[in-house]
C-alpha positions in Angstrom: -7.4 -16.7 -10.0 -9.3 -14.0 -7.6 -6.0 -12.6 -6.6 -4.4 -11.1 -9.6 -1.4 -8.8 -8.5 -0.6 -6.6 -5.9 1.4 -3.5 -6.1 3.0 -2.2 -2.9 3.6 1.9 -3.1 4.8 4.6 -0.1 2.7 7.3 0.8 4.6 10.2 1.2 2.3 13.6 0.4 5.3 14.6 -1.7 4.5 11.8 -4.3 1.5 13.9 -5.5 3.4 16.3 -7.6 0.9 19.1 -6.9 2.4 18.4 -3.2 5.8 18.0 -4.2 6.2 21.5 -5.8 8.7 20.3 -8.2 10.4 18.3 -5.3 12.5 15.5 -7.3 11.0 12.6 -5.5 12.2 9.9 -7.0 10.1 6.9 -5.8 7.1 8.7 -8.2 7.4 7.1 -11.3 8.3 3.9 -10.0 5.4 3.8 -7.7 3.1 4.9 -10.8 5.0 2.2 -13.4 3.7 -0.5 -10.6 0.6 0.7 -10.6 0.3 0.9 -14.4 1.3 -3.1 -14.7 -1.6 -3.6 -12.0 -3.9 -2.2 -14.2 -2.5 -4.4 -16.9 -3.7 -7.1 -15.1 -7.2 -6.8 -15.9 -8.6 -6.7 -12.1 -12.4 -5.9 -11.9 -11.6 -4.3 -8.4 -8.7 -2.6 -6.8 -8.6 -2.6 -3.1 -6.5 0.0 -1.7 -4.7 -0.8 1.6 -3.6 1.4 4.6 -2.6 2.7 7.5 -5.4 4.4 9.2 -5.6 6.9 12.5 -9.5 6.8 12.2 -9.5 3.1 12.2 -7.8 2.9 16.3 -11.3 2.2 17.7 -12.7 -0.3 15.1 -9.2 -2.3 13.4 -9.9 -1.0 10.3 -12.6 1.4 7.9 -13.9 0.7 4.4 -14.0 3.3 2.0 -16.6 3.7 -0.7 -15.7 4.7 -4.5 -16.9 8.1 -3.8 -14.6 8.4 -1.0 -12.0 11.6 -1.4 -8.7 12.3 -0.5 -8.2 15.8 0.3 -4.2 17.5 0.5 -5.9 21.0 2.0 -3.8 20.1 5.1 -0.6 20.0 3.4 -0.9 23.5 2.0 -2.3 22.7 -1.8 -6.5 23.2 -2.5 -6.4 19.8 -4.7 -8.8 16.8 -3.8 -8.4 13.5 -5.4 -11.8 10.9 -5.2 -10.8 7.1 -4.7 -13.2 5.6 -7.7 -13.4 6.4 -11.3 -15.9 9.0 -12.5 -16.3 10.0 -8.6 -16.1 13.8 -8.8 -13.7 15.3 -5.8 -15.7 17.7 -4.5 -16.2 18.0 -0.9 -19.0 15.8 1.2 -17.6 12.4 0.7 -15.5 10.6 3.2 -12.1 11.6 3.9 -9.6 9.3 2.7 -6.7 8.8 5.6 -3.5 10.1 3.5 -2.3 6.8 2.3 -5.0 6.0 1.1 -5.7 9.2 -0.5 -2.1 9.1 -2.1 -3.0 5.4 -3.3 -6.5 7.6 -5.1 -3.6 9.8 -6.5 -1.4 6.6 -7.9 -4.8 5.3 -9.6 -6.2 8.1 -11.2 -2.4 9.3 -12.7 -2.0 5.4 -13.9 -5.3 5.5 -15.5 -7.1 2.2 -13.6 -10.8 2.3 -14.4 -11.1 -0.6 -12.6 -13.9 -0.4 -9.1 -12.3 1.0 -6.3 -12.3 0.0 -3.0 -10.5 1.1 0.6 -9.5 -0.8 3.1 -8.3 1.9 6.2 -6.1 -0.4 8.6 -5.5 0.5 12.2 -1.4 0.7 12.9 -1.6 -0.8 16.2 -3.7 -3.9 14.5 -2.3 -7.5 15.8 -0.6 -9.3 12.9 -3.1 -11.7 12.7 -6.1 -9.4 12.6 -4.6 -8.0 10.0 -4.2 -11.2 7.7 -7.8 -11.9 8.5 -8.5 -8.9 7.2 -6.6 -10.1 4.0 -7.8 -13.2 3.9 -11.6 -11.3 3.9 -10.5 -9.3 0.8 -10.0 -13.1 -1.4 -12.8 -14.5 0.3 -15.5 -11.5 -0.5 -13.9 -11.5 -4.3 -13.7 -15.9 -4.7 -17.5 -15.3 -3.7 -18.6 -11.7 -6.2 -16.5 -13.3 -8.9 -14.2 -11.0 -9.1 -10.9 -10.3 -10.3 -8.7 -8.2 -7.2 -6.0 -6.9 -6.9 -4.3 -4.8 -4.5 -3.1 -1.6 -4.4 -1.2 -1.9 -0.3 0.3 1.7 0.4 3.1 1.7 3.2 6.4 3.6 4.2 9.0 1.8 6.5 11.1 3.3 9.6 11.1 7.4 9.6 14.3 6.9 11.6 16.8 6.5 9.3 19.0 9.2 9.7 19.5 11.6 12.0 17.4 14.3 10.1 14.3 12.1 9.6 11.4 12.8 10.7 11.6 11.1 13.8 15.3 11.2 14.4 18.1 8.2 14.1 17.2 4.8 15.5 20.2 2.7 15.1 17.5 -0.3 14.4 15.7 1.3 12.0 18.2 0.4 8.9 18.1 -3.5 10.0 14.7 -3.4 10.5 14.0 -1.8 6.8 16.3 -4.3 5.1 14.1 -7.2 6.5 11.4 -5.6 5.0 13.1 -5.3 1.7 14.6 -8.8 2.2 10.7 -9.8 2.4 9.0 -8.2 -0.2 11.5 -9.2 -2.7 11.1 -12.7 -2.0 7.8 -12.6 -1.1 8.2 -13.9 2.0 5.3 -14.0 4.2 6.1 -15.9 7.2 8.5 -12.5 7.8 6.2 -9.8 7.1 3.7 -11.6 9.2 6.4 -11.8 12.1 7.1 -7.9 12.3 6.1 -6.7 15.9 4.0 -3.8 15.9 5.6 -2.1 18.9 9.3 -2.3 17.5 7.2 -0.4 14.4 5.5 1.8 16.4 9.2 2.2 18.0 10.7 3.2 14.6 7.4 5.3 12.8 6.7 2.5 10.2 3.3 3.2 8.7 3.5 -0.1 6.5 3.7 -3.3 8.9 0.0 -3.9 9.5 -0.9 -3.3 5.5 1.9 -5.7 4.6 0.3 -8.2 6.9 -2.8 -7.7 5.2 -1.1 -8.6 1.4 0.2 -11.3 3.0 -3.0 -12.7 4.5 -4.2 -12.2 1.6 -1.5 -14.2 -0.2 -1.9 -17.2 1.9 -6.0 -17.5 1.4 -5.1 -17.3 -2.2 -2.9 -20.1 -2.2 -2.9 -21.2 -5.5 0.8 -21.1 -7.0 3.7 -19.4 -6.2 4.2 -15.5 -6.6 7.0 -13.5 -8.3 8.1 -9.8 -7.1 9.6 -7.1 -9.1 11.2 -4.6 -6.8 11.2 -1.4 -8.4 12.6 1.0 -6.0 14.1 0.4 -2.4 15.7 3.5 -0.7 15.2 5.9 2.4 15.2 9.6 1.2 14.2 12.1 4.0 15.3 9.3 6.4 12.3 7.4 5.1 12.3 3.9 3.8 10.4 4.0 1.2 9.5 -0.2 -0.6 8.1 -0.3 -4.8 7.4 -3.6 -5.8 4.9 -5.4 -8.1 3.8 -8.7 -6.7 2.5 -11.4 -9.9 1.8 -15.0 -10.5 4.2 -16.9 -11.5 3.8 -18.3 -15.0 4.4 -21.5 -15.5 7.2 -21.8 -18.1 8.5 -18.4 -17.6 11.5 -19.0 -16.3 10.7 -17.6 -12.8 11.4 -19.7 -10.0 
């Protein structure tokens, strides 16, 4: 199978402790315990997946291995490179921040797996953005490869009336359809979410969602099985961890 597993991970700046400051954020370890059963299985690449202000112009941006994520702007002198052995040092590309926090989630996890970004615009159509998951499988079916996919996205910022863009009344329904659809992996959902209702409610996940579930139907061999890990909205946030696998057959998992 060229699609192994996909993890699905917010990418709050907080996540990093070195960000955090000792801030208690409590989607961190299980966004890394995902990550750490991605790793587990086997992929010869990880493809990391999101949103991307840089990508408006183009759809979306790929970022080399040597890529780095840099968290100057957010008050701490730490840089983080997307591919293993890359050193972080400045002169690579900059990493958009969830992609950078996605470097972060590898590197703590210890993947050694290739390394690959995928920077997707947030006003991309749904189906541009399947297309672009349905290019991830197809490049890998043809290298040989073993992918999986590391797809970094928060939900509505408007889901109280301290978050970060204020209360929207639709944000909490809107979030549990999400939810709803990760857990059952359930991509005839995630490829219906409009992207002005989330550009309405701040979700910097919907057009990386579409792009694991692109992915997921130019796979299309068996059925998938998701683990949800975490599901909450702290700091107004709603903030999705899930692992995505293969169902086995015989395992019991229907």
């Amino acid at each position: 199978m060229t699609l192994v597993a996909a993890a699905i991970c917010p990418h709050p700046p907080l996540l990093v402790p070195r960000v955090g400051a000792g801030e208690p954020v409590a989607a961190r370890e299980p966004a890394l315990a995902a990550v750490r059963r991605l790793r587990a299985a086997g992929p010869d690449l990880v493809v990391v997946v999101g949103d991307d202000p840089e990508a408006l112009a183009a759809g979306s941006l790929i970022y080399p291995p040597t890529a780095v994520g840099d968290f100057r702007g957010f008050g701490v002198d730490f840089r983080v490179p997307l591919g293993p052995g890359a050193r972080g040092a400045p002169g690579g590309a900059a990493l958009p921040l969830s992609l950078a926090v996605g470097a972060w989630l590898l590197a703590e996890a210890g993947v050694t797996a290739g390394r690959r970004g995928l920077g997707v615009s947030p006003k991309a159509e749904p189906a541009e953005a399947a297309a672009l998951g349905a290019g991830l499988v197809e490049a890998a079916a043809a290298a040989g490869e073993r992918v999986a996919l590391l797809v970094m996205g928060d939900g509505s910022a408007r889901r109280t009336p301290k978050a970060p863009g204020s209360l929207d009344d639709r944000a909490g329904p809107y979030d549990a359809v999400v939810e709803r659809a990760l857990a059952t992996v359930d991509l005839d959902t995630l490829l219906s979410l409009e992207p002005g209702l989330a550009a309405d409610l701040l979700v910097a996940g919907r057009a990386s969602w579409q792009v694991l579930a692109g992915a997921l139907r130019a796979a299309g061999t068996g059925g998938w099985a998701s683990d949800v890990l975490y599901a909450d909205a702290p700091y107004g946030v709603g903030y999705f961890v899930c692992l995505w696998e293969p169902e086995v057959p015989g395992d019991g998992v229907r």
